[in-house]
C-alpha positions as CSV (number, residue, x, y, z in Angstrom):
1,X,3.0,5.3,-27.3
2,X,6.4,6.7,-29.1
3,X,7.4,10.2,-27.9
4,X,5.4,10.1,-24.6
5,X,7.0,12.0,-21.8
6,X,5.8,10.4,-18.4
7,X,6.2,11.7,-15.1
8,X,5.7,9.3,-11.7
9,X,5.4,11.2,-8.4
10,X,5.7,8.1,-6.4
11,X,7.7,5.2,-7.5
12,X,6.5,2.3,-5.2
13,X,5.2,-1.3,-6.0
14,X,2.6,0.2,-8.7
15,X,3.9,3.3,-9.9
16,X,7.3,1.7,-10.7
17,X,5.8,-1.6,-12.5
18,X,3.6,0.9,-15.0
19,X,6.8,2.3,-15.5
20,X,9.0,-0.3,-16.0
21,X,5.9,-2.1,-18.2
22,X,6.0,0.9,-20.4
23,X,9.7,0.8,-20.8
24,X,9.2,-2.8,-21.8
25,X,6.5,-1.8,-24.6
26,X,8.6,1.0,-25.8
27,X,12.0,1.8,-24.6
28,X,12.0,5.3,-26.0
29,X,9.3,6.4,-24.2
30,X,11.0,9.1,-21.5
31,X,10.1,8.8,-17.7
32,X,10.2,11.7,-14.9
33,X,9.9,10.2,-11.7
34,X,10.2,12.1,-8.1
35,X,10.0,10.6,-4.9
36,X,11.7,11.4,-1.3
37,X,13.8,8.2,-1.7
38,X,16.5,9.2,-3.5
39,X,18.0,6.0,-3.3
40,X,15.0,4.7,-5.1
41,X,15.1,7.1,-7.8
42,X,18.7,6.5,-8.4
43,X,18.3,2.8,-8.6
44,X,15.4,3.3,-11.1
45,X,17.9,5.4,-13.3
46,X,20.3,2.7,-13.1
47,X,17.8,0.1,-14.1
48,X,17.0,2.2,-17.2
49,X,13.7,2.6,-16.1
50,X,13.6,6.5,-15.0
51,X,15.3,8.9,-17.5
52,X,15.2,12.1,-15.5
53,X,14.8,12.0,-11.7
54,X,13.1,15.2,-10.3
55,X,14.0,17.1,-6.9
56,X,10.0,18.0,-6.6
57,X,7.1,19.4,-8.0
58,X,7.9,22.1,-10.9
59,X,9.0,23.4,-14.1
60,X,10.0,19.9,-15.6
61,X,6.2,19.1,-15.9
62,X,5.5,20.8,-18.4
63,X,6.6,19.1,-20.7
64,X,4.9,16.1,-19.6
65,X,2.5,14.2,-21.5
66,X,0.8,12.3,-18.3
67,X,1.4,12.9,-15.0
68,X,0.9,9.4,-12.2
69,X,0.1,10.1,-9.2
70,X,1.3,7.0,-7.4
71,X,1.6,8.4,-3.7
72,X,-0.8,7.1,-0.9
73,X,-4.1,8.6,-1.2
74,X,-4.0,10.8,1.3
75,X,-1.8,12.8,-0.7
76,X,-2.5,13.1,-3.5
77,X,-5.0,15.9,-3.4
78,X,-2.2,17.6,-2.2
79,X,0.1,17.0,-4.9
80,X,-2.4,17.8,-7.6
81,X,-2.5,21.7,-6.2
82,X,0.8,21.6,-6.8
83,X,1.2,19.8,-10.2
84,X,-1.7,22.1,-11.3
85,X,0.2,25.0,-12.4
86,X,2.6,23.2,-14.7
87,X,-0.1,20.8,-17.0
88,X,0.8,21.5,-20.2
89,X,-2.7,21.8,-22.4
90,X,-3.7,18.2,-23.3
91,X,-1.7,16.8,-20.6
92,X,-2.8,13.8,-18.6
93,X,-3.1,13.5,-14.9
94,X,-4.2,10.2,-13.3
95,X,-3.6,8.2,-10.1
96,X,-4.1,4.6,-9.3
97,X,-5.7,4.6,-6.0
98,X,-8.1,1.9,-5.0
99,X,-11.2,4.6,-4.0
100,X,-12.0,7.7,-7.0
101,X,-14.5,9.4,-4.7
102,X,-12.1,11.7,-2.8
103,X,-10.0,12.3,-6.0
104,X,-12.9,12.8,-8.2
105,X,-14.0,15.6,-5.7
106,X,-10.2,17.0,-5.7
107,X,-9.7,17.3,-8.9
108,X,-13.4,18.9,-9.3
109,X,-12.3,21.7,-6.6
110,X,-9.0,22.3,-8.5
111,X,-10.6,23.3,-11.7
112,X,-8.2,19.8,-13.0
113,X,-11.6,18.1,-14.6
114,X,-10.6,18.6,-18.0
115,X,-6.9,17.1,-17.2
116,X,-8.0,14.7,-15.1
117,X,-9.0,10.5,-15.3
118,X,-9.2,8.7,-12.3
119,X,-7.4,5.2,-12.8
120,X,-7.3,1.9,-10.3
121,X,-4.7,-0.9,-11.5
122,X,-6.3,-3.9,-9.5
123,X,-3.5,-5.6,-8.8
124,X,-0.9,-5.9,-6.1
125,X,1.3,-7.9,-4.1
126,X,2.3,-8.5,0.1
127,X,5.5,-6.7,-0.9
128,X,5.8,-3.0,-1.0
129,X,7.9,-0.5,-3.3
130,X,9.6,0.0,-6.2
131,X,12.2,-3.7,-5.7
132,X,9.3,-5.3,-5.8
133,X,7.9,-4.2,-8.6
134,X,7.9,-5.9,-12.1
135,X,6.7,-5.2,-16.0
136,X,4.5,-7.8,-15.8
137,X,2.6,-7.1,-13.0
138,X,-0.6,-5.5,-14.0
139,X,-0.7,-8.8,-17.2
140,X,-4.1,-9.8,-17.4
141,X,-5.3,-7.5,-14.6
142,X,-8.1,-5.1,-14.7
143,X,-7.3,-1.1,-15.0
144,X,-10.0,0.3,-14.3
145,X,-10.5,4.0,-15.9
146,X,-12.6,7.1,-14.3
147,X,-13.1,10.2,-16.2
148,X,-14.5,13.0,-15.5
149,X,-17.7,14.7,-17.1
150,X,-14.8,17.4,-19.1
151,X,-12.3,14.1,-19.6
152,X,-11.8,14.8,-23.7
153,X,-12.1,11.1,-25.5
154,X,-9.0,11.1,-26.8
155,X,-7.4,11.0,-23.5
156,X,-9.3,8.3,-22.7
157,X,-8.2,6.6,-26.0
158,X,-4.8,7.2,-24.8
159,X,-5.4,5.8,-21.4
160,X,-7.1,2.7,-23.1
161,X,-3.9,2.7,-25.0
162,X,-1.1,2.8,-22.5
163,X,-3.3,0.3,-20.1
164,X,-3.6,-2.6,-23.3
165,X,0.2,-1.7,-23.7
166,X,1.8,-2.7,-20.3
167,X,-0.7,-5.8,-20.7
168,X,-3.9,-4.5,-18.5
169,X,-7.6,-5.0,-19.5
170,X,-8.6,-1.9,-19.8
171,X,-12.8,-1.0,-18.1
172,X,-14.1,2.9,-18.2
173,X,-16.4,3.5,-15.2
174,X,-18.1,6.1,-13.6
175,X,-15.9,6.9,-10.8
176,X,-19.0,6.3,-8.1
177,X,-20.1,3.7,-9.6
178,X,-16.8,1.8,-9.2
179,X,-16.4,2.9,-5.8
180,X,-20.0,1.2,-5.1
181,X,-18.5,-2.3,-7.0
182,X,-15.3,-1.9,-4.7
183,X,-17.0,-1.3,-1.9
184,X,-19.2,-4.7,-2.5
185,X,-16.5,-7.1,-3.6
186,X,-13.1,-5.6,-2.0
187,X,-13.7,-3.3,0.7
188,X,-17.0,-5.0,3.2
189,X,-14.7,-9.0,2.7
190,X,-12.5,-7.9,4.4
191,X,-14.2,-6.0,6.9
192,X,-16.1,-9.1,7.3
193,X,-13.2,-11.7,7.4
194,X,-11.8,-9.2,10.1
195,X,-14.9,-9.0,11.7
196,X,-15.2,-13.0,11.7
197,X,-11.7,-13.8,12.8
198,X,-12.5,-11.3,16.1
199,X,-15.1,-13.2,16.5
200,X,-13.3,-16.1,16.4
201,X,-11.3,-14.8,18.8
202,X,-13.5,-13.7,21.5
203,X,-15.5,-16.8,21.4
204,X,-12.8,-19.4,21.6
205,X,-12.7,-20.9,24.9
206,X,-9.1,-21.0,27.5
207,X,-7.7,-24.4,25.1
208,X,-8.3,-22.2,21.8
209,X,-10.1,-24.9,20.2
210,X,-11.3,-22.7,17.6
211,X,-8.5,-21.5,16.4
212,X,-6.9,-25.8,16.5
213,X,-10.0,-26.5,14.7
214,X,-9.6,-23.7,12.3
215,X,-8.8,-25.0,8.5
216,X,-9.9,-25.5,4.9
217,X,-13.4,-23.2,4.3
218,X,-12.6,-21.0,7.5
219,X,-9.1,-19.9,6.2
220,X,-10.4,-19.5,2.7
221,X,-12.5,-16.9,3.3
222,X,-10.8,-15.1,6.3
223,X,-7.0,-15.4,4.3
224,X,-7.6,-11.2,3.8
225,X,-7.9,-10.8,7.4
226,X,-4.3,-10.2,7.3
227,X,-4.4,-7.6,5.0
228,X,-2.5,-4.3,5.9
229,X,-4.2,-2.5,8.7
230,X,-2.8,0.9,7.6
231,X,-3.7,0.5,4.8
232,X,-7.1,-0.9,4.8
233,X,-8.0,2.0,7.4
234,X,-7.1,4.5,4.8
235,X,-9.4,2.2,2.0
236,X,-12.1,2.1,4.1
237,X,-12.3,5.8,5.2
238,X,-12.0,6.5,2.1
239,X,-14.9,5.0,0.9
240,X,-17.4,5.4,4.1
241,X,-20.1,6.1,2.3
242,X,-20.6,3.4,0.2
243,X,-19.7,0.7,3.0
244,X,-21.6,1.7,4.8
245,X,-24.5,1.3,2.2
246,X,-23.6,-1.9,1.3
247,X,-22.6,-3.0,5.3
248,X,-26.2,-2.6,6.1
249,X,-27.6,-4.3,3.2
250,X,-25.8,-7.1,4.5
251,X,-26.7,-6.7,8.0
252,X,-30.6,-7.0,7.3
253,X,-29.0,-10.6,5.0
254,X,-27.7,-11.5,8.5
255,X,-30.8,-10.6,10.2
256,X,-33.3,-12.5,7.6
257,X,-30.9,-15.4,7.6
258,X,-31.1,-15.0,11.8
259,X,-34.9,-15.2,11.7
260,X,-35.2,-18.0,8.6
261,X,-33.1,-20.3,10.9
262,X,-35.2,-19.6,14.4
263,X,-38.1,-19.7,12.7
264,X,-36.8,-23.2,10.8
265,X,-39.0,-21.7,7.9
266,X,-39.4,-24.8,5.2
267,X,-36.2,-24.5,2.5
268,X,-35.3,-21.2,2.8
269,X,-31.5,-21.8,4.1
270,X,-31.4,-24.3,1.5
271,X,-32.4,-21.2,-1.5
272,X,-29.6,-19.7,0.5
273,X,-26.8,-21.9,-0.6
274,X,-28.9,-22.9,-3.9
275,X,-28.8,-19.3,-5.0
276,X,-25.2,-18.0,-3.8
277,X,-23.8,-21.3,-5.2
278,X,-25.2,-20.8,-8.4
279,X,-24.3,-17.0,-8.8
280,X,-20.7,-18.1,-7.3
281,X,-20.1,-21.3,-9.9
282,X,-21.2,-18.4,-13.2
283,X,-18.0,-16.6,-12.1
284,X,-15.1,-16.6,-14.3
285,X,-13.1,-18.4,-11.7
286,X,-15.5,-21.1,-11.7
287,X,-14.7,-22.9,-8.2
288,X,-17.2,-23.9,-6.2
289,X,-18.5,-21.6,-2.6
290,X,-16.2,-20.3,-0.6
291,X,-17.0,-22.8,2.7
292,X,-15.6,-25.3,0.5
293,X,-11.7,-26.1,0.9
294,X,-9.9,-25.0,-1.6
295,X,-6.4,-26.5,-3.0
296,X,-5.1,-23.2,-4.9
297,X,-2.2,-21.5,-5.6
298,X,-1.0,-19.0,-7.7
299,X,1.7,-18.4,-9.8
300,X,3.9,-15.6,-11.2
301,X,4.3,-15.8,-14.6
302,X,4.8,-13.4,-17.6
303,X,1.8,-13.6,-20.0
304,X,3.9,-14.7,-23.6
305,X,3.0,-18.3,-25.2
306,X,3.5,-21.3,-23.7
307,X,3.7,-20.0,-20.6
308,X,0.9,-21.9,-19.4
309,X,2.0,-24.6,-21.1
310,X,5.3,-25.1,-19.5
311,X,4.1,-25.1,-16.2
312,X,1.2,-27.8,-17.0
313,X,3.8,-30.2,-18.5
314,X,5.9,-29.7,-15.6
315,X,3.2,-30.9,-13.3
316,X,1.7,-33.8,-15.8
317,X,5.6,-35.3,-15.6
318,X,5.0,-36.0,-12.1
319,X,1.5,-37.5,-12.4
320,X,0.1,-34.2,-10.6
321,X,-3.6,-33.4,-11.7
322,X,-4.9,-29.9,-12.4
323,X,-8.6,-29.2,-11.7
324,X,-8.8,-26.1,-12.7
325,X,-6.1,-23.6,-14.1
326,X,-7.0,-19.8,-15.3
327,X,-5.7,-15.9,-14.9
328,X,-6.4,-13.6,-11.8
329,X,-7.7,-10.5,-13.6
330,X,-8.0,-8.9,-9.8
331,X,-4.9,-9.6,-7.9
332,X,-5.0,-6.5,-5.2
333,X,-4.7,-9.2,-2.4
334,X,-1.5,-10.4,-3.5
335,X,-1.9,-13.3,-6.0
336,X,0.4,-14.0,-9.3
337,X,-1.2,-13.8,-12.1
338,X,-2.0,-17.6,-13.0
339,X,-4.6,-19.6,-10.6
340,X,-4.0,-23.1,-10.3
341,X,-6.5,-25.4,-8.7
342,X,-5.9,-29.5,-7.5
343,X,-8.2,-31.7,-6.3
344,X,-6.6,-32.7,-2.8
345,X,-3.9,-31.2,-0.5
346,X,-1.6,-33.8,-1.6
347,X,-1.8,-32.6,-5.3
348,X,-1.4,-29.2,-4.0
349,X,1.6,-29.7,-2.1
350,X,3.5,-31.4,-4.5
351,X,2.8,-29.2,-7.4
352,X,4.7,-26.5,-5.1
353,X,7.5,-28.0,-4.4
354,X,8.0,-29.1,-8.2
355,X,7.3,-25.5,-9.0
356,X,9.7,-23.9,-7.0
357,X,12.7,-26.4,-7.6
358,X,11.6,-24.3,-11.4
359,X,12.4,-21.0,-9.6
360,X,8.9,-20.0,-9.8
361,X,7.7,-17.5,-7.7
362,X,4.4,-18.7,-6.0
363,X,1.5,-17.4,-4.1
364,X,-0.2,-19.3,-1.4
365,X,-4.1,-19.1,-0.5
C-alpha cells in the first residue's frame, strides 16, 4: 500500500477507523480527508491520522489514488457528481454504505462504472464519529466488495489489498446479490424484533406483565430493537425492494406455521424447530436457537497473539468457565470483536466485572 494517496469525504466512526487502520499498516501512506466538522478534521491532523484536510470537493483529488465516500447514504450520489470531474485515470472510488443498490445505480448514471466498487465494512459500534473510531475496528470483520460490470481487476486486487491490510476479510459480491443477503439476515431482524416488541407493547395488559416477565430468549432476539431509528429508516428505504421480497416470504412462514398449529397437524412444529435448530447450530457461532437464553458478551480486543489468551487466563484464575469463545466477523450491531459465551448468569456476571477491573472495553447482549 506504499505511496497511496487516500482521500475520506466523511470522517465518522467508519471512515475514520479505515483511516487510522491504514495509518497503522503503513504510516507513509498520505490521507485527504474533508468533512463540515472542522474540529474533527483538525483533531484527525493532530492525531497524525489525516495529512491534508480539504475545504470541499476539488482540485486536490486528483491526485488521489482512492476516493471513500464515508457520508450517509443519502449523499453520497451527490458527492459522486461532484468528485466525478477530478478522478484521476485509475483512480478508486468506493463507499462503505450498508445497501449497494442505490449506489450501484448512481454511479451507473454518472458514467463512474469504470472508477467505481461498491464496499460495505460490516462492522460498527452504538457510538458515532470519528472519537470513536479505532484501527482495529474492522479486525476480523467482513468487507464486503461490489464492483461493477467495467470495475478493472486490478482495482479489485487493490481493494482486496487495502481490506486484508487494516485486518478485514475481504468477500467480492454482486452488489444485488448482497443487498438480497442483507436484506435476509440484517435488514427484516430487525424489522421483526421491532415489529415483536410493538407487539409486545400493545398486548400487555394495565400491570405490564409482559414487559415484567420479559427476559432471557425474548431480549435475545429483540436486543436490535433498539437500534437507531434514523438510521434504520434510511437502511430500510434503501433497500425496499428486496425486503419486501424476503418480508413476504416470511409472512406466508407465519401463515403456514398459523395453519400447522390450528390444524395441530402430526410433527410439523416439531420439523420446525428440528430444521432451524439444525441450520442455526452449522453456523460459525455455533450457539444454540435464538429462544434459548444466552450468557454472552463481547469484548474489544486488538487481533495480535495472545490476545485471546490473556483474557482466558484472566477468567480461568477466578474459576470462571467459558462455553464458548470465537470472533464476530459481523459486528454492525455494535459488538467487539471477540464473543465470549458462559454457561449461567452467574459466570457471565462475574467474568465482567473481572474484565473491566482489566480496562477492557466490553459489549453487552
Amino acid at each position: 500500500m506504499a505511496h497511496i494517496t487516500a482521500a475520506f469525504i466523511g470522517l465518522g466512526l467508519i471512515g475514520g477507523s479505515i483511516a487510522k487502520g491504514l495509518k497503522r499498516r503503513d504510516p507513509s501512506i498520505r490521507i485527504m480527508a474533508y468533512m463540515r466538522t472542522r474540529q474533527t478534521l483538525e483533531k484527525a491532523k493532530q492525531d497524525g491520522i489525516v495529512d491534508v484536510i480539504l475545504d470541499g470537493v476539488g482540485e486536490a483529488l486528483r491526485g488521489c489514488d482512492i476516493v471513500f465516500l464515508c457520508t450517509p447514504v443519502e449523499y453520497n450520489a451527490a458527492y459522486m457528481s461532484q468528485i466525478r470531474p477530478f478522478l484521476k485515470e485509475g483512480a478508486i472510488l468506493t463507499d462503505v454504505g450498508s445497501t449497494k443498490s442505490d449506489i450501484h445505480e448512481a454511479a451507473a448514471r454518472l458514467g463512474l462504472e469504470p472508477f467505481f466498487i461498491g464496499g460495505h465494512p460490516m462492522a460498527g459500534s452504538e457510538k458515532t464519529g470519528y472519537e470513536n473510531a479505532t484501527d482495529h475496528l474492522l479486525e476480523n470483520a467482513y468487507y464486503i466488495l461490489t464492483p461493477t460490470p467495467k470495475t478493472p481487476a486490478g482495482a479489485v486486487e487493490t481493494m482486496t489489498r487495502i481490506a486484508r491490510g487494516i485486518g478485514a476479510i475481504p468477500l467480492v459480491l454482486d452488489y444485488r446479490k448482497h443487498d438480497l443477503a442483507v436484506a435476509a439476515i440484517s435488514h427484516l431482524p430487525h424489522l421483526i424484533a421491532a415489529s415483536l416488541v410493538n407487539l409486545v407493547h400493545d398486548s400487555d395488559d394495565p400491570d405490564q406483565l409482559m414487559k415484567r416477565l420479559a427476559a432471557g430468549g425474548f431480549k435475545d432476539i429483540t436486543r436490535i430493537a433498539s437500534s437507531s431509528p434514523v438510521m434504520w429508516e434510511q437502511i430500510c428505504l434503501s433497500n425496499e425492494a428486496n425486503i419486501s421480497f424476503m418480508l413476504e416470504r416470511y409472512i406466508d412462514s407465519l401463515k403456514a406455521v398459523h395453519r400447522q398449529l390450528q390444524s395441530r397437524e402430526p410433527g410439523a412444529i416439531r420439523r420446525l424447530f428440528e430444521e432451524s435448530g439444525s441450520y442455526r447450530n452449522s453456523f460459525a457461532d455455533s450457539s444454540k436457537g435464538a429462544i434459548e437464553p444466552v450468557f454472552s458478551f463481547s469484548v474489544d480486543v486488538v487481533d495480535e497473539p495472545g490476545a485471546i489468551t490473556i483474557i482466558s487466563s484472566i477468567l480461568s484464575s477466578r474459576g470462571i468457565n467459558i462455553k464458548n469463545i470465537g470472533i464476530n466477523h459481523n459486528r454492525e450491531g455494535g459488538e467487539g470483536a471477540l464473543r465470549i459465551s458462559f454457561y449461567d448468569e452467574e459466570s457471565l456476571k462475574a467474568a465482567w466485572e473481572r474484565l473491566k477491573k482489566y480496562n477492557y472495553s466490553l459489549f453487552a447482549g
